[in-house]
C-alpha positions as CSV (number, residue, x, y, z in Angstrom):
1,X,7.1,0.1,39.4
2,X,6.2,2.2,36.9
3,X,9.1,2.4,34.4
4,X,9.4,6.7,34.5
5,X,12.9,7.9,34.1
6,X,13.9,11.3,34.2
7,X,14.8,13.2,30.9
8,X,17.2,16.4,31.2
9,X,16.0,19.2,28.2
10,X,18.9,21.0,26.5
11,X,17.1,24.2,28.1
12,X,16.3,24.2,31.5
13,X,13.0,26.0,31.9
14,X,9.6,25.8,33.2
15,X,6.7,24.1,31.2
16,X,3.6,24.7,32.7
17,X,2.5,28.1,33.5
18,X,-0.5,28.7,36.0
19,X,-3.4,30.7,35.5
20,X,-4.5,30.9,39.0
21,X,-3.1,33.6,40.9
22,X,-0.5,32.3,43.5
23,X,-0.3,28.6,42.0
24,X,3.4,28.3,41.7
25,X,4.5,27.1,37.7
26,X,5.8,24.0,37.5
27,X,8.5,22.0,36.0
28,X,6.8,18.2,35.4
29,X,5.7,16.5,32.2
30,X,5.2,13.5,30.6
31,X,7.1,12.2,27.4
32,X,6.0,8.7,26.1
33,X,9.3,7.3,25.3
34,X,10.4,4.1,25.6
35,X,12.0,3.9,28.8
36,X,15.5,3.2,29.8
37,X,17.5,4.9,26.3
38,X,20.0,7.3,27.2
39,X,20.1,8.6,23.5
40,X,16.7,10.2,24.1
41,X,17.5,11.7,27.0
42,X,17.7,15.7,24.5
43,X,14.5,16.7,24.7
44,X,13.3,20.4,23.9
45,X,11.1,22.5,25.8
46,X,9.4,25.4,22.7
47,X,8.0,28.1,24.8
48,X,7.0,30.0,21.7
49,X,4.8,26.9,20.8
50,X,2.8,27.9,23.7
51,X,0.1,29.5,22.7
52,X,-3.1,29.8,24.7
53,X,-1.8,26.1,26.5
54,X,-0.6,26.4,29.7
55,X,2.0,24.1,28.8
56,X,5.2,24.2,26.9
57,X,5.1,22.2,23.6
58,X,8.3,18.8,23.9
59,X,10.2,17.8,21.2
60,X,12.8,15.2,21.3
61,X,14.8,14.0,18.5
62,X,15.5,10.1,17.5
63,X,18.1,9.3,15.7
64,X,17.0,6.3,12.7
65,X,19.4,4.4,11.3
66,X,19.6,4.1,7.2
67,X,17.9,1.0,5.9
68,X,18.7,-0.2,2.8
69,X,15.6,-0.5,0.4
70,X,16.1,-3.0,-2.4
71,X,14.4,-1.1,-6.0
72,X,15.5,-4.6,-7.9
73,X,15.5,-8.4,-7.2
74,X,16.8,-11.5,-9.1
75,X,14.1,-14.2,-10.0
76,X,13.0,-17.1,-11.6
77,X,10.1,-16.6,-13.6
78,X,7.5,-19.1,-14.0
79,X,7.3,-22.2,-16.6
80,X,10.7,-19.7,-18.5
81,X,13.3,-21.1,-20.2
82,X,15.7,-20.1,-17.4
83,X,14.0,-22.0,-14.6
84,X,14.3,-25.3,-16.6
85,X,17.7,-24.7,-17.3
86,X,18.4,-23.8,-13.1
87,X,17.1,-26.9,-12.6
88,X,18.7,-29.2,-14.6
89,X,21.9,-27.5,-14.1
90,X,21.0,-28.3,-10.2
91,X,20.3,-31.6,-10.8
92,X,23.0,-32.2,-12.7
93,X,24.8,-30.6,-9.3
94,X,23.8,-32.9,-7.2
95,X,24.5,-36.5,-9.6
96,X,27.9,-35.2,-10.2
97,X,28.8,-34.5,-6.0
98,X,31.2,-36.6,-4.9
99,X,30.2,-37.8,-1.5
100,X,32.5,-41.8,-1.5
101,X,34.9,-39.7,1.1
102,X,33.2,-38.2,3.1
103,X,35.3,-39.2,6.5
104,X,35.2,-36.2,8.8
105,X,33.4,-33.0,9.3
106,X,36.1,-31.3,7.2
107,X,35.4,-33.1,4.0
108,X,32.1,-32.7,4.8
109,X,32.1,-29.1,4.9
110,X,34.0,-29.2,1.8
111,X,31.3,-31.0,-0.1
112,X,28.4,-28.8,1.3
113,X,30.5,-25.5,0.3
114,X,31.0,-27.3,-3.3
115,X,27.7,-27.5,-3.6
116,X,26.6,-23.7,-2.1
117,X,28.9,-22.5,-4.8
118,X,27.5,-24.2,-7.8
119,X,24.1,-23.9,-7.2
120,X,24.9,-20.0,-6.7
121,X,26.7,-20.3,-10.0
122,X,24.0,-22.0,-11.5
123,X,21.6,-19.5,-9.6
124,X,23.4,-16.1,-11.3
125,X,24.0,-17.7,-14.9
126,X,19.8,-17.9,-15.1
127,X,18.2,-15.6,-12.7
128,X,16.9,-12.3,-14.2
129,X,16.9,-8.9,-12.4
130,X,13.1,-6.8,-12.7
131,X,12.7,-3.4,-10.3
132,X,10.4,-3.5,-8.2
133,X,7.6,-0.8,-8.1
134,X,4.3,-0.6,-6.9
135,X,3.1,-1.4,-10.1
136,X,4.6,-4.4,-10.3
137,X,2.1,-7.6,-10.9
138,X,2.6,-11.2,-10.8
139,X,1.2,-11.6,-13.7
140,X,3.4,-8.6,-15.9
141,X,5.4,-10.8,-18.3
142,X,8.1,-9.5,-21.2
143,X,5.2,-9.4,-23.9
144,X,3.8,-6.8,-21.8
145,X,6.7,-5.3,-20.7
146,X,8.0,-4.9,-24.6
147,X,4.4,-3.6,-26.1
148,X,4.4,-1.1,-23.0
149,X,8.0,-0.1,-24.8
150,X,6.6,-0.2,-28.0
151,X,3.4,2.1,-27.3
152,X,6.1,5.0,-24.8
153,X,7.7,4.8,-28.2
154,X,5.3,5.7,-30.8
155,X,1.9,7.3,-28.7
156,X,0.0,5.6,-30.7
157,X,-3.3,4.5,-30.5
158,X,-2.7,1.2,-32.4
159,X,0.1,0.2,-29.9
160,X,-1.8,1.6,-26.7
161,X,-5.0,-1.0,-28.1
162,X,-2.5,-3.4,-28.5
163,X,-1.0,-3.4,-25.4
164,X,-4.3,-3.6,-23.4
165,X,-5.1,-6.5,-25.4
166,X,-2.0,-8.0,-24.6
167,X,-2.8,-7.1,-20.8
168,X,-5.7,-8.6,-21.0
169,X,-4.9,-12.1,-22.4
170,X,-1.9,-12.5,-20.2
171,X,-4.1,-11.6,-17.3
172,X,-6.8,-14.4,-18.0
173,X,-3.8,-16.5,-18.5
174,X,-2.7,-16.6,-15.7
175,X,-5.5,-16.1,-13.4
176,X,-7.0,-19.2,-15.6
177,X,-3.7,-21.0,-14.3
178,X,-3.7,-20.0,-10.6
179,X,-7.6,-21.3,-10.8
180,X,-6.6,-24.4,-12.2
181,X,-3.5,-24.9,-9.7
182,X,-6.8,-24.0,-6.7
183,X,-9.1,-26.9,-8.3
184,X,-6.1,-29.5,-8.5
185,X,-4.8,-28.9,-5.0
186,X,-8.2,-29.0,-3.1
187,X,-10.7,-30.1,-5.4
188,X,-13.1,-27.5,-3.9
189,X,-12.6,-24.4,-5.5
190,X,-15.7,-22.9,-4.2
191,X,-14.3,-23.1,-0.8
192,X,-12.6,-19.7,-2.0
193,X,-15.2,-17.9,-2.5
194,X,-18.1,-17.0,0.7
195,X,-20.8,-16.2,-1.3
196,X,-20.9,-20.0,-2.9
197,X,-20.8,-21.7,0.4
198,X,-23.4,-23.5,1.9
199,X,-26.2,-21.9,3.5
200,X,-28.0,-23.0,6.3
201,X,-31.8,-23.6,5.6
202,X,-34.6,-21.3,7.7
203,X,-36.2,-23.3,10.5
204,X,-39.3,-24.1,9.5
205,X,-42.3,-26.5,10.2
206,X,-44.7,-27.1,7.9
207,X,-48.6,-27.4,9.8
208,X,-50.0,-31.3,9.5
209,X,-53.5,-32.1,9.8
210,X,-54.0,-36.2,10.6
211,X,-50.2,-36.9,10.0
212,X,-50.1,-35.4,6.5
213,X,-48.2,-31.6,6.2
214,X,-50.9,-29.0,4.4
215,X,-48.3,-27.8,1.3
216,X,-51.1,-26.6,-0.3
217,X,-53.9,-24.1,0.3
218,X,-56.8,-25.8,-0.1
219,X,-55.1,-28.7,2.1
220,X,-54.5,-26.1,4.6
């Protein structure tokens, strides 16, 4: 009913000692475990971790598998030379598959594993490998990737202006681009952005005398 199992420690011994005198010690805690692996079932009991607790500190150990954490990735990058050519090497894929015989799921399978294999041809003749950091931006290009270079180079004050100001221009850039993609797309820019939206108007009523509102002081 409620999901408890029963963990064995690797050293059998008490884990809560009583202050009161003739209150027996006891042997029952809690771990908060997820219930039902019999890898976890190696807890510790730390008497010295003790302290002025009358509980034993528990320790259990889980093993974690090894993950794989990719520091580099192969891309496109946008409106380059090497995305054009993917594509019209693609294209050029797909007018020059030859589907006239396809009679069976065979030849089918043939065709679609013809076509996996150029496109992944096509895919690693053009696709560039960049690491991935945390620093990495969307908007980091090889002009600033080369004046960065440039400036580690020489220390120089010239190159370190001159890489800012290439920063800077290729930021605008593209943030001018994404803005433009926004306002092509919706039309409504300003729907990105909370503090342009439309605001509600007070409730108000404005006092009339005979039919005709008093805007004015000496009306009212």
């Amino acid at each position: 009913m409620f999901n408890l199992d029963l963990s064995i420690p690797t050293n059998p011994v008490l884990t809560r000692y009583s202050d009161t005198m003739g209150e027996l010690d006891s042997v029952i805690n809690l771990i908060f475990l997820h219930s039902g692996l019999s890898e976890l079932n190696n807890h510790v009991i730390h008497l010295e971790w003790q302290l002025t607790s009358d509980h034993a500190s528990l320790t259990i150990t889980i093993s974690i598998m090894k993950k794989l954490v990719l520091t580099s990735k192969f891309l496109l990058p946008k409106n380059s030379k090497e995305k054009e050519a993917f594509i019209k090497e693609v294209a050029l894929v797909f007018k020059s598959l030859d589907t006239s015989n396809l009679l069976n799921h065979i030849s089918l399978e043939q065709v679609v594993n013809l076509l996996v294999a150029r496109v992944n041809q096509a895919w690693n003749a053009n696709a560039k490998r960049v690491n991935i950091t945390k620093y990495s931006k969307k908007w980091w290009n090889k002009d600033c990737n080369y004046s960065l270079n440039k400036y580690r180079e020489s220390r120089s004050l010239e190159d370190w202006k001159l890489f800012k100001r290439i920063v800077k221009i290729t930021k605008r850039l593209f943030f001018d681009t994404k803005i433009q993609e926004v306002t092509n797309k919706s039309h409504r820019p300003w729907e990105l952005m909370n503090w342009v939206n439309k605001c509600k108007l007070p409730t108000i009523e404005a006092i009339k005398h005979d039919n005709q509102p008093c805007l004015l002081l000496n009306s009212l």
